[in-house]
N, C-alpha and C positions, 0 to 999 in steps of 0.2 A: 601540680599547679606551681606555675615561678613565685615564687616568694620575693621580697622585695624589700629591701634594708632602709628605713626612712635614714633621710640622710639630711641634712641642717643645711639651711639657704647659705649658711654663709661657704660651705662645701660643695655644693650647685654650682655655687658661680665658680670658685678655684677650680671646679673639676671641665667647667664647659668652656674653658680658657686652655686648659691642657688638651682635651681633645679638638681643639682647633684642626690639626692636619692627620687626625684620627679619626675617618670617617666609622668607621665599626664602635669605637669607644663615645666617640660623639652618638651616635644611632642606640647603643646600651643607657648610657645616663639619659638620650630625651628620656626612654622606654620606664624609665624609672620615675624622674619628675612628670610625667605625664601622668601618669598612675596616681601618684600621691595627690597633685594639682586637680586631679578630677577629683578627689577624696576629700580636700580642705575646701572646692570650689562648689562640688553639685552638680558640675558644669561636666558633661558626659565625654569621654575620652576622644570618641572619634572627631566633635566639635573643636578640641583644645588643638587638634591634629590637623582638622579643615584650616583654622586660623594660621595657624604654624607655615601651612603649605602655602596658604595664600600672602603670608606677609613676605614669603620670598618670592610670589609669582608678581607679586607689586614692585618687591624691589627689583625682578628684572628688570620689568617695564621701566623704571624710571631710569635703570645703570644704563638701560641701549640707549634710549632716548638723550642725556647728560653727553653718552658719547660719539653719537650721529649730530647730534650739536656740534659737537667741537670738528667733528670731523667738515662738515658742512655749511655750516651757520644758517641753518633753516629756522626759523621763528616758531613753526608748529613743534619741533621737537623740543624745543626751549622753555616752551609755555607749558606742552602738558607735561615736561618733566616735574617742573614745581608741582603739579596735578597729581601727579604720580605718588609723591612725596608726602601729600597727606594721605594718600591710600592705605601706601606702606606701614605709616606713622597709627594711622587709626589699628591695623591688623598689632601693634606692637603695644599699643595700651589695651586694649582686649588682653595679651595675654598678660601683661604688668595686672592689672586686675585678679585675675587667674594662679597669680603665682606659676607661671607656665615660664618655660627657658624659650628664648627667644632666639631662633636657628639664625638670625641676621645680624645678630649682635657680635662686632669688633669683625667683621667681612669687609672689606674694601669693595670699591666698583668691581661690576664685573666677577666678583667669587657668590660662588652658593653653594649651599648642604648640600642640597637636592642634587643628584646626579642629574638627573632628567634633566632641571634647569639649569645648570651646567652646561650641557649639552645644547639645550634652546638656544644658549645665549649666545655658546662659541657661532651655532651654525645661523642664527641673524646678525650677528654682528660681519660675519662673512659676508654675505648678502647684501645688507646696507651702505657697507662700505665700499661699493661695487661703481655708483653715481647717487646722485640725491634723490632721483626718483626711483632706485632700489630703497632708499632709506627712508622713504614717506611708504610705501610699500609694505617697508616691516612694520613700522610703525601704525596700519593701519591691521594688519594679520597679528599681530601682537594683540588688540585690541580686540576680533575677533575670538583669541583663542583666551582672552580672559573673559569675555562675556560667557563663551559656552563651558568654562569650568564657574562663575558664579553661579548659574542654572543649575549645573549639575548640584553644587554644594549646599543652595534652597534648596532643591527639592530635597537631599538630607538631612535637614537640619528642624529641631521643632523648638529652634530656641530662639523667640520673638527678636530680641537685641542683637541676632547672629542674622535672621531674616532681613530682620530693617538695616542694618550696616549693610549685607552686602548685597540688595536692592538698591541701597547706594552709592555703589563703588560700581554697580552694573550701568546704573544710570552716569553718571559719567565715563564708563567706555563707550557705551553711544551715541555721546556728545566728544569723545576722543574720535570714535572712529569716521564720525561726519568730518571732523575737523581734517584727520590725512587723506579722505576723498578728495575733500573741499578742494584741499591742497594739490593734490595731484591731477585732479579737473581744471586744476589753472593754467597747469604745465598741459594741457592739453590731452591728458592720459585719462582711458574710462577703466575705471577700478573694477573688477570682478572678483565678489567673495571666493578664500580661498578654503574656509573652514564651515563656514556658516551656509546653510542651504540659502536657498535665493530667495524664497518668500520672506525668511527672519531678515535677512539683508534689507529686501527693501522695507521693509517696513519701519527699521532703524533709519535708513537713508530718507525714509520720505515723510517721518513724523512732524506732524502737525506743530507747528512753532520752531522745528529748526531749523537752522540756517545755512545746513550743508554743509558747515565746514567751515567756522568762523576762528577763534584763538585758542579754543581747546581748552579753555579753564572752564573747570570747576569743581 
């Protein structure tokens, strides 16, 4: 069995500053803070790890969006940025709570732990940056593929405050993802889900009180 050396918060944080461009040392010390944060928290390991993942699949969202703005000046990527922004922010008090390391902390736009999303981000930003209606595009497939990793991470999870947060964060990709339809129904373009089968699609696209695609907060 790995043994694991408690290690004192104020060496946490000196130590997840050093491995900044240390993906394997960074990947050692979470493995370590995670363990003990589930230990001082209650709070079950794989949870501390759901949150972790999701508070950098929020901050993609928000880093493309920020930079399809600027690249653009479209108003839907503007507005659900700030949207974006408290997603992020909630996934990062969950783990301040927790005493859990925070995989987003001291990142600039555009960087992440996560290779995957890494990866996401270089290969949408490619994409977006192609015309505007590649970038309402992404911005609608981004949306899609955070909906079906919250699903995924409900049905994981039997931690009521982990449920309802991200039943919340779900519910505003739905209201995000009407909003870059909306948007790109203006331009004259019919959206087809790229992740999402077509019955969950429409049923997001056709729920009762929404507006198709109006500013995208909330």
């Amino acid at each position: 069995m790995r043994r694991f050396i408690l290690l004192p918060a104020a060496l946490l944080a000196f130590a997840s500053l050093t491995a900044c461009d240390d993906p394997q040392l960074w990947d050692d010390l979470r493995d370590v803070s995670n363990t003990q944060s589930a230990e001082r928290s209650g709070v079950e390991l794989a949870d501390i790890e759901s949150v972790q993942f999701m508070r950098e699949e929020e901050k993609l969202a928000r880093d493309v969006y920020l930079q399809l703005s600027d690249a653009w000046g479209l108003n839907t990527h503007a507005n659900i940025a700030r949207s974006e922004q408290t997603h992020t922010d909630r996934m990062a008090a969950l783990l301040a709570e927790w005493g859990a390391l925070d995989p987003a902390e001291g990142l600039e736009i555009g960087e992440f732990r996560d290779p995957d999303l890494q990866q996401l981000h270089d290969d949408l930003m490619a994409m977006g940056l192609e015309s505007p209606e590649a970038a309402l595009r992404v911005g609608a497939l981004v949306e899609e593929v955070d909906i079906i990793d919250l699903d995924e991470r409900m049905a994981e999870t039997e931690l009521a405050v982990l449920d309802e947060t991200y039943a919340s964060l779900r519910a505003g990709s739905e209201s995000h993802l009407r909003a870059f339809v909306g948007a790109l129904a203006g331009q004259g373009v019919v959206y087809a889900p790229v992740q999402l089968d077509q019955a969950s699609y429409d049923a997001i696209i056709n729920a009762a009180g929404s507006n198709g695609g109006g500013g995208g907060r909330r």
